[in-house]
C-alpha positions in Angstrom: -10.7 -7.2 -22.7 -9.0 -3.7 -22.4 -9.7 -1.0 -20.5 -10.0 -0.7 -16.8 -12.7 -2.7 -14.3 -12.6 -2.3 -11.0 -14.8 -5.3 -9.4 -16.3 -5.2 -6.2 -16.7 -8.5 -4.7 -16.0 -11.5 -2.2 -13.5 -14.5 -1.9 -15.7 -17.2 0.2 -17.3 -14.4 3.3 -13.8 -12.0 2.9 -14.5 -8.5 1.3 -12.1 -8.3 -1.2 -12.1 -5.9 -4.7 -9.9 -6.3 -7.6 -8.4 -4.0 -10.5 -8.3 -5.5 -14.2 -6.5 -3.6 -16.7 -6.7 -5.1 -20.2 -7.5 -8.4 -18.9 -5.0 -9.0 -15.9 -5.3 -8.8 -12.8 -3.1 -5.8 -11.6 -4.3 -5.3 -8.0 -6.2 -7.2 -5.3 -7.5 -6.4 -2.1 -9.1 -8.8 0.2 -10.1 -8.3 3.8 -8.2 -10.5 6.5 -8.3 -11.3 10.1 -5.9 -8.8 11.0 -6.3 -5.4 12.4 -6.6 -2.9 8.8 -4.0 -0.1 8.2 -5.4 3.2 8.7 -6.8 1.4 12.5 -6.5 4.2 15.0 -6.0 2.9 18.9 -5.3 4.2 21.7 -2.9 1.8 23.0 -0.7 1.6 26.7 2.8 2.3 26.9 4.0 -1.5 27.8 7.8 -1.9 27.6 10.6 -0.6 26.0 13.1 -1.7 23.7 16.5 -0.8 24.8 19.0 -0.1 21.8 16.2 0.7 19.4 14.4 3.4 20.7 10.4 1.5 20.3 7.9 0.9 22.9 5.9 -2.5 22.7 2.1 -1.3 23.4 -0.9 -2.9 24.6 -4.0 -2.5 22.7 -7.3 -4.2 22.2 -6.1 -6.2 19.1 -2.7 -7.3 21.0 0.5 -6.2 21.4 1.9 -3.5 18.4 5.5 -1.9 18.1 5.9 1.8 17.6 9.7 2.9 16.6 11.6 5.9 17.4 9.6 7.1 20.3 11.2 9.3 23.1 9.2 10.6 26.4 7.3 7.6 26.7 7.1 5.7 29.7 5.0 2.6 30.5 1.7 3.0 31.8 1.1 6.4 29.8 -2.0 6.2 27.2 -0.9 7.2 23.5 -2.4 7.2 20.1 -1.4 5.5 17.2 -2.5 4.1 13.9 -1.7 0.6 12.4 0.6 1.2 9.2 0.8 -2.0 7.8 0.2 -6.4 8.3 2.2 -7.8 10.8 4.5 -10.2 10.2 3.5 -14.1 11.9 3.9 -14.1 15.6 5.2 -10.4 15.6 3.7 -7.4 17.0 1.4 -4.8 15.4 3.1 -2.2 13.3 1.8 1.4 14.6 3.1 4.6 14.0 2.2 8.1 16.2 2.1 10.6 13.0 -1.8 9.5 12.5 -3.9 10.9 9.1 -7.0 10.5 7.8 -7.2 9.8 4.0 -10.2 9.8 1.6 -10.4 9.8 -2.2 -9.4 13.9 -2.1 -8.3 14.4 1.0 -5.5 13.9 3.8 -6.2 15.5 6.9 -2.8 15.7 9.0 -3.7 16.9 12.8 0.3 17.1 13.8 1.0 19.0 10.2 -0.8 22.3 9.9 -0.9 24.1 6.8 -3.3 24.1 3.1 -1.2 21.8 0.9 -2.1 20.8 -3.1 -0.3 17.4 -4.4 2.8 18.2 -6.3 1.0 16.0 -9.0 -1.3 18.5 -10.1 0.2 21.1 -12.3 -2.0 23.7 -13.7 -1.9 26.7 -11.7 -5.5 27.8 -12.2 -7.1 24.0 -10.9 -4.8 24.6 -8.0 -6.1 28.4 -7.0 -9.7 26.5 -7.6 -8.3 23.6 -5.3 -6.8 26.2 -2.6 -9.8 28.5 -2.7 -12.6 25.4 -1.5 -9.8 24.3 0.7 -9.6 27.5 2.7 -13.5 28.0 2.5 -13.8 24.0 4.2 -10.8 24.4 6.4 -9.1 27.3 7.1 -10.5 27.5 10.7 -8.9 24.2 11.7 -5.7 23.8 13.3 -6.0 20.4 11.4 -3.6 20.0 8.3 -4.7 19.1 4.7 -3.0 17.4 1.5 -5.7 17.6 -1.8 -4.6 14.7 -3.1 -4.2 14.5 -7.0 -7.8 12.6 -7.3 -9.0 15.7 -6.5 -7.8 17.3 -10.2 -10.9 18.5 -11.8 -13.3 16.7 -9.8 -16.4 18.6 -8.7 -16.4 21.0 -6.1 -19.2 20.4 -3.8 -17.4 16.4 -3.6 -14.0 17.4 -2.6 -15.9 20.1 0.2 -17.6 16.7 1.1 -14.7 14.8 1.8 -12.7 17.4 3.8 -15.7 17.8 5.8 -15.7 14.3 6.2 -12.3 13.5 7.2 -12.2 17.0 9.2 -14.6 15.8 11.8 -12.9 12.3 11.9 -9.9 13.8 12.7 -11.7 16.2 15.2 -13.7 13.6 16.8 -10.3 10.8 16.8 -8.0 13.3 18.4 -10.6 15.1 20.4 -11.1 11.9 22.6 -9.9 12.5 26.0 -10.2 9.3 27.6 -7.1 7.6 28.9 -8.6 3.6 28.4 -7.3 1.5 25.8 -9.6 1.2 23.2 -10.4 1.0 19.1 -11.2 5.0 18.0 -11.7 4.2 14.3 -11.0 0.9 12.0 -9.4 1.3 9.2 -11.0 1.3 5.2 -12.3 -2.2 4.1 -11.2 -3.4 0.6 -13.8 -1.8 -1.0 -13.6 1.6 0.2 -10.3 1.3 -0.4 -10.7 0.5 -4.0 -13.0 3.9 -4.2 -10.6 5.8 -2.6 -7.3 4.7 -4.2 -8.0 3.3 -7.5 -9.2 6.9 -9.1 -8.3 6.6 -12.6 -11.3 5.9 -15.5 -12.5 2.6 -15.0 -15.8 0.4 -15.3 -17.5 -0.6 -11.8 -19.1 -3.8 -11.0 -20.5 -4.6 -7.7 -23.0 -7.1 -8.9 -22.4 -10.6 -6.9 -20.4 -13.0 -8.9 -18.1 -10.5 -10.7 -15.1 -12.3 -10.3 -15.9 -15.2 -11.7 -17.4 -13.3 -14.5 -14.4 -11.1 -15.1 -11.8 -13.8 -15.3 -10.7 -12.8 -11.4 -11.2 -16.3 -10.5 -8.9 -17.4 -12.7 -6.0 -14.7 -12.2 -6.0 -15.9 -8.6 -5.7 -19.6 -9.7 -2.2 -18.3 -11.3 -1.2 -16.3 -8.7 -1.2 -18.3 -5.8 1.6 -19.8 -7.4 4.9 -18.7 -8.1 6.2 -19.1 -11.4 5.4 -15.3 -13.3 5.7 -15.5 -17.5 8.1 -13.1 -18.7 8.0 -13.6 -22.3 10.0 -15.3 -24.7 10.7 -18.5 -22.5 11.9 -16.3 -19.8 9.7 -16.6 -16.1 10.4 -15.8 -12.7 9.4 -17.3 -9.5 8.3 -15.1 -6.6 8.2 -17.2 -3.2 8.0 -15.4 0.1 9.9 -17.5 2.8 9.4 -16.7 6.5 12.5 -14.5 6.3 12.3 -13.1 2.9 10.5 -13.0 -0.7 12.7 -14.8 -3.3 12.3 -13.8 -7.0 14.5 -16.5 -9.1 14.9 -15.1 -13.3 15.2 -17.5 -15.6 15.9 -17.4 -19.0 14.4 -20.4 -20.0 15.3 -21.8 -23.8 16.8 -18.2 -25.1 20.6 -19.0 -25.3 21.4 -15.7 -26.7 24.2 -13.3 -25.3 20.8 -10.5 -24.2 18.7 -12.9 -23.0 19.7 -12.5 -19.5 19.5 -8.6 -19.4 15.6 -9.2 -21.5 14.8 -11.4 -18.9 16.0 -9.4 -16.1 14.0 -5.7 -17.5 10.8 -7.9 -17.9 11.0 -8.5 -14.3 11.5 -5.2 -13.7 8.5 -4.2 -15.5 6.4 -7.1 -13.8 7.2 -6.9 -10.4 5.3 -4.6 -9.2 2.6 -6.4 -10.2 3.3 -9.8 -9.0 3.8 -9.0 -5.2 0.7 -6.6 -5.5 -1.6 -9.4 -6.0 0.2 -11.8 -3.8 0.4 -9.1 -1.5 3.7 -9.8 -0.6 5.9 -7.2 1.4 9.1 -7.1 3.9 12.5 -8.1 2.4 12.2 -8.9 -1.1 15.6 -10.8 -2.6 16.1 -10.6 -6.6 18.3 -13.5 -7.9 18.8 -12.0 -11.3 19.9 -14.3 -14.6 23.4 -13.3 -15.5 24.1 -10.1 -17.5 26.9 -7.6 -17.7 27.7 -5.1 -15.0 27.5 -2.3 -17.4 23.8 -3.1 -17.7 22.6 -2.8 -14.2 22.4 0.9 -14.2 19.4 0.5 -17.5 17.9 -2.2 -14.9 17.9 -0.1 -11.5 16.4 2.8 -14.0 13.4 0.2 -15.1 12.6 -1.1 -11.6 12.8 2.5 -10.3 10.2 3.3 -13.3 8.1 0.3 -12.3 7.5 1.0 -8.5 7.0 5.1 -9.3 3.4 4.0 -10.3 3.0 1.6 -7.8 1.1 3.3 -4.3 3.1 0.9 -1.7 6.3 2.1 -0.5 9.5 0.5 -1.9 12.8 1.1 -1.1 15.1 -0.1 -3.4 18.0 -0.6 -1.3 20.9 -1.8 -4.1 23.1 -5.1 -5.0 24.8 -7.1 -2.9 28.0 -8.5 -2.4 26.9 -11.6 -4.5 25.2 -10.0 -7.3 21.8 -10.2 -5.9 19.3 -7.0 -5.9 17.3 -6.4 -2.5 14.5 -4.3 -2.0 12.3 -3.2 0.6 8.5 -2.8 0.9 5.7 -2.0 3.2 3.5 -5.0 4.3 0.2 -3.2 3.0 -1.3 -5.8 1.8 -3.1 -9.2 3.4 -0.6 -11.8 1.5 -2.8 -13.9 -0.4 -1.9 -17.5 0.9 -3.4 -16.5 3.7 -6.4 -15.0 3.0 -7.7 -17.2 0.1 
């Protein structure tokens, strides 16, 4: 099937949606126990963390870590937002530079100024986009980002959204009470499929869908860990309590390029495969043997890989042993423990 679906669905009473594009399964998001990024608390200043400058905080979904704070001391209220999935038995990952996101907006209260994304080029869409920006909010003392969705979309739904996220933001940082407490939960999977997933695609939200759409199916594969790479070739992606794993192989191809073959198709796949695992932290490559010559055409293929992909990834470099590391935000529910 080509083309892009987006279906909107459930995996047993979990919210969850999924992206197909040409038949695969490119992107999955299913609701968990966990608190949701995007969560904003207002959490107690518990204890601090001498040598690396973070504050362990009380809230009402448990204790959560903020880094690199200064003038905090323990006791004092403080607002924060959840940034990503803990990992087991650790705190909650928070951060104090809180935004509120839509589909065309990013509202920024500790970043004033009109801002367009960098991704939209024309100059006339972006006097258009700057003109309803300033007519929505140029009163506030709020920032704003018009995020790229917002290219040639209709006018009266981008003032919408601002709006929207505007009196979020007003009404979130507005709140003047010092008790601990939940000010706003974070998007569910399938708000967060409307508001991320903005390219073309076909909708369903009729119950069922993922059987129907071969969803079912994709899952079945990905829950375990061997990933086709063509020609033979496969790797295996297996997260470990310290660290995801990815093993190359090049299967039956003997040839002198079948290591640097297999080694770009992982490059190209990757992305993909720890999306819909939802897989995140330190990520380990153990690469099939090529020449060093050829590890500058790899780093440029990965880097070209993860530039379309929306979760932060560092791609921190090789190591002593020949091994490529990587590092990635944990913004997604991993799958083995949500399905």
């Amino acid at each position: 099937m080509k083309g892009r679906t987006i279906i909107l669905d459930h995996l047993g009473d979990r919210e969850a949606a999924a992206l197909m594009v040409d038949g695969q399964l490119d992107d999955l998001l299913v609701d968990s126990d966990a608190p949701r990024p995007g969560t904003v608390y207002r959490g107690i200043a518990d204890r601090p963390v001498k040598g690396q400058g973070g504050m362990f905080l009380k809230t009402p979904d448990g204790a959560a870590f903020l880094r690199q704070i200064k003038g905090l001391a323990p006791g004092q209220p403080i607002l924060v937002q959840v940034s990503g999935f803990a990992e087991p038995g650790k705190a909650i990952p928070v951060t104090a530079k809180i935004l509120f996101k839509s589909r065309y907006a990013i509202v920024t209260p500790e970043a004033p100024g009109l801002n367009i994304s960098r991704g939209i080029k024309d100059e006339a869409e972006r006097d258009r986009l700057l003109e309803i920006a300033h007519d929505v909010a140029g009163e506030t003392g709020f920032g704003l980002i018009l995020r790229s969705a917002a290219d040639g979309a209709d006018e009266d739904d981008i003032a919408e959204d601002i709006a929207a996220m505007l009196g979020l933001a007003d009404r979130v940082m507005g709140d003047t009470s010092d008790a601990m407490e939940v000010l706003t939960e974070g998007d569910g999977p399938h708000v967060l499929a409307w508001r991320d997933w903005t390219a073309p695609a076909e909708v369903v939200t009729e119950p069922g869908g993922f059987d129907i759409h071969g969803v079912l199916d994709a899952l079945s594969s990905a829950r375990g860990a061997q990933v086709g790479l063509g020609g033979g070739a496969s790797m295996y992606v297996e997260p470990t309590r310290a660290l995801v794993a990815v093993d190359v192989n090049t299967g039956s191809d003997a040839s002198l390029a079948a290591g640097l073959k297999a080694n770009m198709a992982c490059a190209r796949l990757l992305p993909r495969a720890l999306r819909v695992r939802g897989l995140g932290g330190q990520i380990t490559l153990d690469l099939a043997p090529m020449a060093k010559k050829d590890r500058r055409a790899f780093e440029s293929a990965l880097r070209a890989a993860f530039r379309g992909d929306d979760v932060e990834t560092a791609l921190v470099g090789w190591t002593p042993l020949g091994h490529f590391e990587l590092q990635r935000k944990r913004m997604r529910a991993p799958l083995s423990e949500v399905s």
